[in-house]
Backbone as JSON Lines, residues from 0, in Angstrom:
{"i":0,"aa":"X","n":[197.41,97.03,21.18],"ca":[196.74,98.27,20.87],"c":[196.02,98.73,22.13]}
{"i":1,"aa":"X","n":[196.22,99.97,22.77],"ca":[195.77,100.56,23.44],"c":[194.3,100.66,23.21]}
{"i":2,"aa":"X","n":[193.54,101.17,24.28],"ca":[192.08,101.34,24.36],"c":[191.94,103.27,23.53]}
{"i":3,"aa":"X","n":[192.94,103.81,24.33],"ca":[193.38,105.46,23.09],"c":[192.96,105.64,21.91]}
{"i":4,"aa":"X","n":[193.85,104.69,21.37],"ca":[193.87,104.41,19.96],"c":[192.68,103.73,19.27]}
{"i":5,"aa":"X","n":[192.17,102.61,20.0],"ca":[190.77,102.77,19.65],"c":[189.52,102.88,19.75]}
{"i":6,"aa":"X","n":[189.59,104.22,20.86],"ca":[188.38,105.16,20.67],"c":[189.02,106.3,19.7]}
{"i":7,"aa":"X","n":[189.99,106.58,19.51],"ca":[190.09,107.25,18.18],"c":[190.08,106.65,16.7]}
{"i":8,"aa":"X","n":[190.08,105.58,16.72],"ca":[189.58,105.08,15.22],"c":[188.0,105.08,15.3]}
{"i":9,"aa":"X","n":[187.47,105.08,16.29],"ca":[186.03,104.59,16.17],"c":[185.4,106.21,16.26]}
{"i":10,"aa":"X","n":[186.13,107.28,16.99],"ca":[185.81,109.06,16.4],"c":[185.91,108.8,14.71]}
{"i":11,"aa":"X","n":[186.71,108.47,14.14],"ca":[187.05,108.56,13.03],"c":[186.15,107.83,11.94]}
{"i":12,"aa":"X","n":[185.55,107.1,12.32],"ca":[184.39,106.26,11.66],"c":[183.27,107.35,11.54]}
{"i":13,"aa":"X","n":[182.78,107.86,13.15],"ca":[182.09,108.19,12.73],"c":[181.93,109.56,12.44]}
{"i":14,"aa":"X","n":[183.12,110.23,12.8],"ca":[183.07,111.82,11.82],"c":[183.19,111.41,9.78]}
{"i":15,"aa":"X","n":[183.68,110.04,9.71],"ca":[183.44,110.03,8.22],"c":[182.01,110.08,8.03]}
{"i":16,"aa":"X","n":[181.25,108.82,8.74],"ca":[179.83,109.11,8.78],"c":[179.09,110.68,8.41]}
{"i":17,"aa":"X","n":[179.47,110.98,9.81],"ca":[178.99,112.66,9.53],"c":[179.19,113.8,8.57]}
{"i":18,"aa":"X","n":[180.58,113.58,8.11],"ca":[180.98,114.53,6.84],"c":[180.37,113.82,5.67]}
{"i":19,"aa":"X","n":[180.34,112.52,5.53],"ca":[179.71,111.75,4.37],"c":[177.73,112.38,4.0]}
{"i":20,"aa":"X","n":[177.31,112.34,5.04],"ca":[175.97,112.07,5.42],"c":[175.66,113.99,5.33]}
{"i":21,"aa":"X","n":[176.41,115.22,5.95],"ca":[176.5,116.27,5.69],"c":[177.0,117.1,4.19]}
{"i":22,"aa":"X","n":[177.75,115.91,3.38],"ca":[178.05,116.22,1.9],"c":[176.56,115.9,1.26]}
{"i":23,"aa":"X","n":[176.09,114.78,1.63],"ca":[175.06,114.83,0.5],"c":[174.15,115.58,0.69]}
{"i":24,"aa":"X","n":[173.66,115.53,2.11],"ca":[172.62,116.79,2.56],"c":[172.46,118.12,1.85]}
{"i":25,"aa":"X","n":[173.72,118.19,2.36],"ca":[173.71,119.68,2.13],"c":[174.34,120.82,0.71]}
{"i":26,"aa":"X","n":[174.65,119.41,0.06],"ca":[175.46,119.44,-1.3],"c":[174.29,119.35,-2.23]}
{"i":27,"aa":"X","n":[173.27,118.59,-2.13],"ca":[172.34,118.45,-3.12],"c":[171.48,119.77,-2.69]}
{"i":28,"aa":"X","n":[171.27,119.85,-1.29],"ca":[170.54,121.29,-1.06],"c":[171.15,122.67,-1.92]}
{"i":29,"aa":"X","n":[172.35,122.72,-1.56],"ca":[173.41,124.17,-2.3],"c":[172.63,123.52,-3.87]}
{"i":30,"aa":"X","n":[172.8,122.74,-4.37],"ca":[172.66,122.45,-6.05],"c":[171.37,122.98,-6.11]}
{"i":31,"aa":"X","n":[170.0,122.17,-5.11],"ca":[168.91,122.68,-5.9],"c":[168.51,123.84,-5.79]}
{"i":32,"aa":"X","n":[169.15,124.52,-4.64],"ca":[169.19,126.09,-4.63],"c":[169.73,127.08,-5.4]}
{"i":33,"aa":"X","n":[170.58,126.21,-5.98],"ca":[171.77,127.33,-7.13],"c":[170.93,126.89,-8.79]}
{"i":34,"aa":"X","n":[170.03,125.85,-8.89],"ca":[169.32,125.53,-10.19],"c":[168.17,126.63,-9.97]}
{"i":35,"aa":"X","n":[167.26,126.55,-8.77],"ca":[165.91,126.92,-8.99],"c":[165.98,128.47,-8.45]}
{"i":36,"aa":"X","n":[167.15,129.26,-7.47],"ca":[167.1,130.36,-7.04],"c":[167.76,131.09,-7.93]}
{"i":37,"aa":"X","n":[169.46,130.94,-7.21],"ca":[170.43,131.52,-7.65],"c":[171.75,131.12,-7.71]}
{"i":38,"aa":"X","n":[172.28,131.93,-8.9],"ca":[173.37,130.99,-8.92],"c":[174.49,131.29,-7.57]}
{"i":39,"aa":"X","n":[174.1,131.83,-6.71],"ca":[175.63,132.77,-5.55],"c":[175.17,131.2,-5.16]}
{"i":40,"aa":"X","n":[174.28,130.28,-4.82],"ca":[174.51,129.21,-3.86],"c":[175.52,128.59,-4.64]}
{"i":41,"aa":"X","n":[176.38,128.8,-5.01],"ca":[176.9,127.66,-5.73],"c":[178.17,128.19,-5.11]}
{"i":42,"aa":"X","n":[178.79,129.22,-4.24],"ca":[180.05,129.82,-3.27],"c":[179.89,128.48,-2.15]}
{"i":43,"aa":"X","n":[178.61,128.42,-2.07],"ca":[178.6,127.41,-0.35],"c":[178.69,126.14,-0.81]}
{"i":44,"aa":"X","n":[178.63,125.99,-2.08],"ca":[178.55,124.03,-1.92],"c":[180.38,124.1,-2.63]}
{"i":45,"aa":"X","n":[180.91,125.25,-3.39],"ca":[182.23,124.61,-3.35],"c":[182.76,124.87,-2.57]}
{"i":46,"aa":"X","n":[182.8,125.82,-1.34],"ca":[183.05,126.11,-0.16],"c":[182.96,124.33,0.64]}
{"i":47,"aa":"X","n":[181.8,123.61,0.91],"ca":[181.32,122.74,1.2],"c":[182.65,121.67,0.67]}
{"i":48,"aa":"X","n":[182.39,121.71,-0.79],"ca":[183.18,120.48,-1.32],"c":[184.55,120.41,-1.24]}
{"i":49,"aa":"X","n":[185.53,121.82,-1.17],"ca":[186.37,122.17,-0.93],"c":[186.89,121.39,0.77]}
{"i":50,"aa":"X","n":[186.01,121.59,1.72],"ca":[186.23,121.37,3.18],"c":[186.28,120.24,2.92]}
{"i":51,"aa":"X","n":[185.23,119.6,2.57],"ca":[185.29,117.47,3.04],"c":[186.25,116.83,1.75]}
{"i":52,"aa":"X","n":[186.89,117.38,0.99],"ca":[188.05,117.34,0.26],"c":[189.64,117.38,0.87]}
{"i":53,"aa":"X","n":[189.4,119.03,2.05],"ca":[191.06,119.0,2.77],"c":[190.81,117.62,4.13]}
{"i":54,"aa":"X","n":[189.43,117.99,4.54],"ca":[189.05,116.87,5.3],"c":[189.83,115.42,5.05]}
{"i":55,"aa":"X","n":[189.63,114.99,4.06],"ca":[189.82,113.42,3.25],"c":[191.36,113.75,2.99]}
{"i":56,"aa":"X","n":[192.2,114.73,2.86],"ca":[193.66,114.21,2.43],"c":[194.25,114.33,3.75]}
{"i":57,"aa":"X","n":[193.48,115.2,4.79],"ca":[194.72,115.54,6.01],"c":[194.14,114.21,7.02]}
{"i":58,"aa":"X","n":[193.2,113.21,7.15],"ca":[192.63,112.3,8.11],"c":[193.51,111.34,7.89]}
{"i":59,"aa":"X","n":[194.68,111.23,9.43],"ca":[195.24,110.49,9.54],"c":[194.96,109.1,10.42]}
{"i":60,"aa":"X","n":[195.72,107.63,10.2],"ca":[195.83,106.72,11.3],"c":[196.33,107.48,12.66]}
{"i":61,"aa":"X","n":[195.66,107.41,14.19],"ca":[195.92,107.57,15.39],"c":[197.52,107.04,15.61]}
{"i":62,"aa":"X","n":[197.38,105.54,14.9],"ca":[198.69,104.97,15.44],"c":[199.77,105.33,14.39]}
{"i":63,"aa":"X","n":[199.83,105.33,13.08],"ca":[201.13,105.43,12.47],"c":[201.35,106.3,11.89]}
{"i":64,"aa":"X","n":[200.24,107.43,11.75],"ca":[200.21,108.89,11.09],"c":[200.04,108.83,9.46]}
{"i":65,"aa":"X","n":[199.55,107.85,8.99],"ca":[199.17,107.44,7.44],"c":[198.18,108.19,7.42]}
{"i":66,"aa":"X","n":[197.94,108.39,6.45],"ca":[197.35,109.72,5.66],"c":[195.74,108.16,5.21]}
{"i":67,"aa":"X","n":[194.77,108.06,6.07],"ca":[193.51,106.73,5.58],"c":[193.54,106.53,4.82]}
{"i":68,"aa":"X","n":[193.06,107.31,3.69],"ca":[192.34,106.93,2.61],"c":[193.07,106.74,1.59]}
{"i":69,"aa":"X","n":[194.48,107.27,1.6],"ca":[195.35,107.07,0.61],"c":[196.13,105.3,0.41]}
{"i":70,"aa":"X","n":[195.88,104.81,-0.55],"ca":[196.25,103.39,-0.57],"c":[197.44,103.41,-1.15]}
{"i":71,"aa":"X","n":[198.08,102.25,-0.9],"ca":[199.74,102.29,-1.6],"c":[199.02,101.58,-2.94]}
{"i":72,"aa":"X","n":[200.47,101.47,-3.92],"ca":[200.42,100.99,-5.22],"c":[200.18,100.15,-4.8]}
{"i":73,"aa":"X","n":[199.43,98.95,-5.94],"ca":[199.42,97.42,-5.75],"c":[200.7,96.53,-6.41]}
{"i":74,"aa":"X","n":[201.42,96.31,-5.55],"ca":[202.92,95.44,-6.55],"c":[202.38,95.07,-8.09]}
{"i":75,"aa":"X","n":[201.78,94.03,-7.91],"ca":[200.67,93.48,-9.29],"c":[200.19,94.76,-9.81]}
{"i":76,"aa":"X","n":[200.36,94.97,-10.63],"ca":[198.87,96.06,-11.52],"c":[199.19,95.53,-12.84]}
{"i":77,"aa":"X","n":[197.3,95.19,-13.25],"ca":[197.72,94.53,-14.65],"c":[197.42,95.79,-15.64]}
{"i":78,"aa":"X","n":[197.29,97.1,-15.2],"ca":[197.21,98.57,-16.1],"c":[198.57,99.04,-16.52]}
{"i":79,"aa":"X","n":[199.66,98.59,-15.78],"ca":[201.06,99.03,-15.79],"c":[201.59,99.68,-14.94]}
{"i":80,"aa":"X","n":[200.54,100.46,-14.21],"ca":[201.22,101.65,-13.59],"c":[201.12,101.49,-12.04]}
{"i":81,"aa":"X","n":[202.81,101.04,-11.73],"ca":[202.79,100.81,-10.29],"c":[203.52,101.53,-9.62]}
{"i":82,"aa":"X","n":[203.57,102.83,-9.84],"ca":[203.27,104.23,-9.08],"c":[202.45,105.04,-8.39]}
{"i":83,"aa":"X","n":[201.0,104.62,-8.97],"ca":[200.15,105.17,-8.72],"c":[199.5,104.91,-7.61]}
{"i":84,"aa":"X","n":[198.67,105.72,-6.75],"ca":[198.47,106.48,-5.56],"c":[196.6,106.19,-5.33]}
{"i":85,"aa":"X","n":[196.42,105.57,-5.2],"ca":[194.55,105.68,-5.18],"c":[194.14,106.45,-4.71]}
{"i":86,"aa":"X","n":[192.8,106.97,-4.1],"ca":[192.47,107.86,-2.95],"c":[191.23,107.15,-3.18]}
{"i":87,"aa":"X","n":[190.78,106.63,-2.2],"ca":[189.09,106.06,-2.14],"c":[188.22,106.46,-1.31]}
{"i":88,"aa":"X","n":[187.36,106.71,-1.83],"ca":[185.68,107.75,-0.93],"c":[185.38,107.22,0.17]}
{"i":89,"aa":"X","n":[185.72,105.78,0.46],"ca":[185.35,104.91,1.89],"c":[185.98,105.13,2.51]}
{"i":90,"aa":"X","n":[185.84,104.62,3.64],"ca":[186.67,104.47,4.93],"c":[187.13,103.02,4.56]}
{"i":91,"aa":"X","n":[188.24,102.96,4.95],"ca":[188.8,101.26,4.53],"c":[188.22,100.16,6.4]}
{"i":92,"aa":"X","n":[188.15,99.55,6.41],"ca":[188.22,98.63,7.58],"c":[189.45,98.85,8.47]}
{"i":93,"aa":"X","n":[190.58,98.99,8.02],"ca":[191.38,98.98,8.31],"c":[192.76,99.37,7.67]}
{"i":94,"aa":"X","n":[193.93,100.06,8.48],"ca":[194.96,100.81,8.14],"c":[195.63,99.99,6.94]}
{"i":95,"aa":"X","n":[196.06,100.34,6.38],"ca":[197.07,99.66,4.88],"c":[198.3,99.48,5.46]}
{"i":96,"aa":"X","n":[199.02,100.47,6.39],"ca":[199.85,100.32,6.89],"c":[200.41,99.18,8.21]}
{"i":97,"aa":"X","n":[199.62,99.5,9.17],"ca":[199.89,99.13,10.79],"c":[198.61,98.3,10.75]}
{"i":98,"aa":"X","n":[197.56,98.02,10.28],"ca":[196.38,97.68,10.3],"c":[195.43,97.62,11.79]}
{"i":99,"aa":"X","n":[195.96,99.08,12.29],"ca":[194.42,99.42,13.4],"c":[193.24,99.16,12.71]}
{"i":100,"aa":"X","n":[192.41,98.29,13.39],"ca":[191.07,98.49,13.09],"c":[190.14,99.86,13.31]}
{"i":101,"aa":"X","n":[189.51,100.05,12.12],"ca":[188.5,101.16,12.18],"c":[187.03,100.9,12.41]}
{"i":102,"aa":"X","n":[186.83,99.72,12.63],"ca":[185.46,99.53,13.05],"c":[185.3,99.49,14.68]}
């Protein structure tokens, strides 16, 4: 693994940081503004939630172009359904695929 590749996993840490840390900020701000003012704040926080949403499906691995956050099926699933697609709010440690480290 190139040194490239990981200073771009470690951008990627911490722009999750920042979009993480800017959702709640500013997401609970739009809310208590759209409870106690008006309701128009409520354009900017789905505006808001909308962005760190396309954010989270288009953030790819540097090295293999995997889409992060999306996890493969688990062979095993004792629910039945081993089709299914996760999407998880974290940052994983590391790729599912190629396993670049993200720390």
């Amino acid at each position: 693994m190139n040194d490239k590749q990981n200073d771009k996993a470690f951008v990627i840490r911490k722009k999750h940081y920042l979009v993480m840390s800017c959702w709640f900020v500013f997401g609970m701000l739009f809310l208590f503004l759209t409870v106690e003012y008006n309701e128009l704040f409520l354009i900017p926080f789905l505006i808001l939630f909308l962005s760190v949403g396309f954010w989270y499906l288009f953030t790819k691995c540097p090295k293999c172009k995997k889409p992060i956050f999306s996890n493969p099926p688990d062979p095993v699933n004792s629910v039945g359904m081993q089709n299914y697609i996760s999407w998880t709010p974290w940052l994983p440690t590391n790729c599912t695929k190629c396993g670049l480290d993200f720390d």
